[in-house]
N, C-alpha and C positions, 0 to 999 in steps of 0.2 A: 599286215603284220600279224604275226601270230599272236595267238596270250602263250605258247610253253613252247619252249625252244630245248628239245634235250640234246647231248653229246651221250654215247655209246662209250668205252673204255676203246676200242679197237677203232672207232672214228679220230680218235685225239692221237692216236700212236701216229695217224699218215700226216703229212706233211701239208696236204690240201686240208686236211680239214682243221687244221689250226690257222690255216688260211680263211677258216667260211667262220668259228669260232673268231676272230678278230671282227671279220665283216659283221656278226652278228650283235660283237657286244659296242660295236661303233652305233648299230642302230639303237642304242640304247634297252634292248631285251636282255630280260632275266635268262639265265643257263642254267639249266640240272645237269651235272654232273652225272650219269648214273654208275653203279654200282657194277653191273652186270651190260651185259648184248642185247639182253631182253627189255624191250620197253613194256613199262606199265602203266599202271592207271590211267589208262584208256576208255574203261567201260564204264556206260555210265548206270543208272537207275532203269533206264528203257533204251529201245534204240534212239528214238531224239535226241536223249544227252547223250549216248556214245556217239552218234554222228557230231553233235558239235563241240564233243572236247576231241576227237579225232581231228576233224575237221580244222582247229585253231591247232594245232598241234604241230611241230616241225623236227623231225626227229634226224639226226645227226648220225649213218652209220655207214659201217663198210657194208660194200655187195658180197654176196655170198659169191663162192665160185661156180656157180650155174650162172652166172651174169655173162663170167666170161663164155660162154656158152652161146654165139645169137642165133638169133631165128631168124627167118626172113618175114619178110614184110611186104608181099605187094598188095596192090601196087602201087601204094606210096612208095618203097623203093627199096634196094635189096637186102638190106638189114637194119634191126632194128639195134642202137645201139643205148641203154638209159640211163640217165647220168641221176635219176631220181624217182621214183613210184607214188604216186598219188597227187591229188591235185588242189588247189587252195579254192579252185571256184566251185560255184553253188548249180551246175547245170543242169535241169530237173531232166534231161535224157542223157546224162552222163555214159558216156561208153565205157568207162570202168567199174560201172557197177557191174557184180559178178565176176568181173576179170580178174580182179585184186580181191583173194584173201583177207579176212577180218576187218575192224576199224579203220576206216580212209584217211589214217594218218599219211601226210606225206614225207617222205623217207627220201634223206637226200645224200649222195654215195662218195666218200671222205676219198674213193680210193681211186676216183674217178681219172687220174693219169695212166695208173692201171693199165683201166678200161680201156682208155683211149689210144693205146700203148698196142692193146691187143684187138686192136679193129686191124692193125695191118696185116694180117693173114687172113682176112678175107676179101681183101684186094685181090685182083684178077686182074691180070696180065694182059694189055692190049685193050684192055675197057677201064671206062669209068666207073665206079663200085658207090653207091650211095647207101649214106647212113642216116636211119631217121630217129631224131632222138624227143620225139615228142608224140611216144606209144602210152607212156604212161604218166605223161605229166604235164605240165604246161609252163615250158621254161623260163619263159618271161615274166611270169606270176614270181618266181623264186629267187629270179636271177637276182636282186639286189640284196639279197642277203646270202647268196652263195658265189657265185661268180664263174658258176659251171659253163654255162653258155660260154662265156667268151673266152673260155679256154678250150673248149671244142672247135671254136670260130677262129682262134689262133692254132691249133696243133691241125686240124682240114686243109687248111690256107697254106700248110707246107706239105702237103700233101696232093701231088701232081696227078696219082689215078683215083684219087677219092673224092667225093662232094658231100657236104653235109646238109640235112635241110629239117629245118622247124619249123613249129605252125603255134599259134598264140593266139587269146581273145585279151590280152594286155597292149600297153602299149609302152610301156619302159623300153627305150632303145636308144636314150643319150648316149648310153658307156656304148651301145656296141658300132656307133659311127665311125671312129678313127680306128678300128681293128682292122688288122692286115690280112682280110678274111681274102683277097685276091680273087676275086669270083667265085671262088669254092663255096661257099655258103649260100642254097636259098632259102631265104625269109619269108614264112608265106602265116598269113593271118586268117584267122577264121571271119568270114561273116554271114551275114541271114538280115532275114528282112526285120525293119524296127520293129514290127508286133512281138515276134521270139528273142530277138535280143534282150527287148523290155521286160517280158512276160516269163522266160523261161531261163536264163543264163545272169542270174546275179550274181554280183559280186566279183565282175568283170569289168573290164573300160567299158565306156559306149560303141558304140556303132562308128559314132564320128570322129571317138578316141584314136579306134585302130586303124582308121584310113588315113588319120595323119599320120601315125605310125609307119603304116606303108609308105608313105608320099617320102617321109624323110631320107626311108632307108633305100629309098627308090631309086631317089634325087641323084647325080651324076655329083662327084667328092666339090668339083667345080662350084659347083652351088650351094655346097655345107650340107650334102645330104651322105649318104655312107655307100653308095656304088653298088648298092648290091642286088643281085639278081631275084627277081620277089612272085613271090605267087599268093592266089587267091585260094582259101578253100570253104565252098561256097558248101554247108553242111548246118544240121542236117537239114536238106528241103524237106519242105511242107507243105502240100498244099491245102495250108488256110483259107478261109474265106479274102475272098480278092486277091487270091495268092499272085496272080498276075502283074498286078498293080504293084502291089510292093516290093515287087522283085523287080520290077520294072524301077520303081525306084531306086531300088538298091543300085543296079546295075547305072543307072545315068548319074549317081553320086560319086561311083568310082570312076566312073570314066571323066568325070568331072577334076576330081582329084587325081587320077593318073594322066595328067594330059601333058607329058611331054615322051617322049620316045624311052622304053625301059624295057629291061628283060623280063618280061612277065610269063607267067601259066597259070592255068586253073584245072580245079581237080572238084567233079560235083559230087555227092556224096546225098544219099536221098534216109528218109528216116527211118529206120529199122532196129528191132529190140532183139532179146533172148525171152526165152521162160526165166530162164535165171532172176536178169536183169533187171527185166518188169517186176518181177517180186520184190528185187531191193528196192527198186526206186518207189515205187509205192509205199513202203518203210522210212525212205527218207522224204519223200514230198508226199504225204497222202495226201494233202490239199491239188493236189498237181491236176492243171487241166489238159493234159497231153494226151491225144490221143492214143489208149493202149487195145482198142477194141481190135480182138483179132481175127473176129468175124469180116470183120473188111479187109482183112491182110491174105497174101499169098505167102507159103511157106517156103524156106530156101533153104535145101540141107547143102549140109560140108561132108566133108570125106570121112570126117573124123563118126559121124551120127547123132551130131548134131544139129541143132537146123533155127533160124531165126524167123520173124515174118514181115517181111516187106511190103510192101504196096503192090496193087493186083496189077499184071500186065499193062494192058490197056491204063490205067494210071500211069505207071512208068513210063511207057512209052509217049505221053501226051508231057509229061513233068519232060523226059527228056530232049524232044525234038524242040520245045518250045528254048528250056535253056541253052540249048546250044545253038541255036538260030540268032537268037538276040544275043550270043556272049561274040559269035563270028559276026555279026552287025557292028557292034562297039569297038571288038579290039581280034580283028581280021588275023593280024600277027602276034596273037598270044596263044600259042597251041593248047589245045583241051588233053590232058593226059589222061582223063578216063574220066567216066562216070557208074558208079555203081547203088 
């Protein structure tokens, strides 16, 4: 729950967002009104208080018209489409530090039928066209005070060339069991082994939160679960001490919990920073014990000139043969979509 809930003057004129404005004042949260498009006091005395009044912060506006604009996204999948910017949990490797501009307030998009309106022209003819709308947010962290998700989960679900797919370390997914998502929607939840969930992603479900989470939305409508096609996304690995072991658990707890016949997939995702990033996040966690030492890292540029630093070959390839050996041991029929 946030402590500041604002409304924008151009978030209240759309229709949805006197929609998320109802949902918000049903949870009993104070509204500011504001005055202007521009949100304020956000900053605080140092970065610590602007990371935690951003941070509690829920900011009510329309997307500018660069939104309607998308980019692509692989290879999670061929466009990103974002129903809100910033995120409520505490991930001391956060992949939006850097990526998002100023205060990590989360900013959630009034005009999102819009949006949703203008993902059909990037549809493509004779293919399936997938949209990920969890680039810059974490949908399930927000959904119950906005109810974006399951209006992306209903407008996909009529939508015969497109597929929609999200990823979460929440586990709020009562509302979205009886939505008429028609297999269009896959649900895929983040995990990692209990040492980093515990250690490093506060102010998330547990571990064993979001695998009931999965199990529900898993579960075939027949047995009170919501049908729908689900994936793993196994991020960021680490290899910790006993990295092995714990992954090893991880992996025998899921298969524990997925053990009847579902449409699954898994997407492995290994730990990697910016210069940028590293800088924020040291800002916002200087207590953080995350490995940033980039004397052990191998560099990886982009097209663009810029470049992050990954784990040294030889690491990678030992992190990957291993997880993929034991993910095709466990669940034989859930295809790996990549690993990077």
């Amino acid at each position: 729950m946030p402590k500041r809930v604002v409304f924008t003057p151009d978030a209240l004129d759309e229709e949805f967002g006197q929609q998320i404005l109802s949902r918000v004042e049903a949870h009993g949260l104070e509204v500011e009104l504001l005055k202007s498009n521009r949100i304020t006091n956000l900053r605080g005395a140092d970065t610590a208080e602007t990371y935690r009044r951003a941070k509690s912060t829920l900011a009510v506006v329309k997307a500018p018209p660069s939104a309607l604009r998308l980019q692509p996204t692989p290879p999670s999948a061929d466009w990103q489409m974002n129903l809100a910017e910033g995120c409520p949990a505490h991930c001391q490797y956060c992949y939006l530090a850097g990526s998002l501009s100023g205060p990590p307030v989360v900013r959630v998009f009034a005009n999102l039928p819009q949006l949703l309106e203008n993902t059909a022209q990037y549809e493509q003819a004779g293919r399936l066209t997938s949209f990920e709308v969890s680039c810059y947010t974490d949908v399930l962290g927000i959904e119950h005070l906005t109810g974006s998700l399951a209006e992306c989960i209903r407008y996909y679900g009529q939508r015969e060339g497109a597929r929609l797919r999200f990823v979460s370390k929440y586990d709020y997914v009562e509302s979205l069991l009886s939505l008429p998502h028609h297999g269009h929607t896959r649900a895929r939840f983040s995990l990692n082994a209990e040492p980093v969930v515990r250690r490093l992603e506060a102010g998330t479900a547990s571990l064993e939160a979001r695998l009931q989470a999965l199990r529900r939305l898993a579960l075939p409508v027949t047995e009170g679960g919501g049908g729908y096609p689900v994936g793993v996304v196994l991020a960021p690995i680490m290899p910790i001490p006993d990295w092995q072991q714990h992954y090893t658990h991880l992996l025998d707890r899921l298969a524990a919990t997925l053990n009847f016949d579902c449409d699954l997939t898994v997407e492995f995702i290994s730990h990697r920073f910016t210069p940028g990033s590293k800088d924020v996040l040291l800002q916002w966690y200087p207590n953080t014990s995350l490995d940033f030492d980039e004397a052990t890292r191998a560099v990886k540029r982009n097209k663009f000139g810029g470049h992050k630093y990954v784990y040294q070959p030889d690491d990678m390839r030992t992190l990957k043969e291993w997880f993929c050996q034991e993910w095709q041991r466990r669940f034989p029929h859930a295809p790996i979509k990549y690993w990077t």
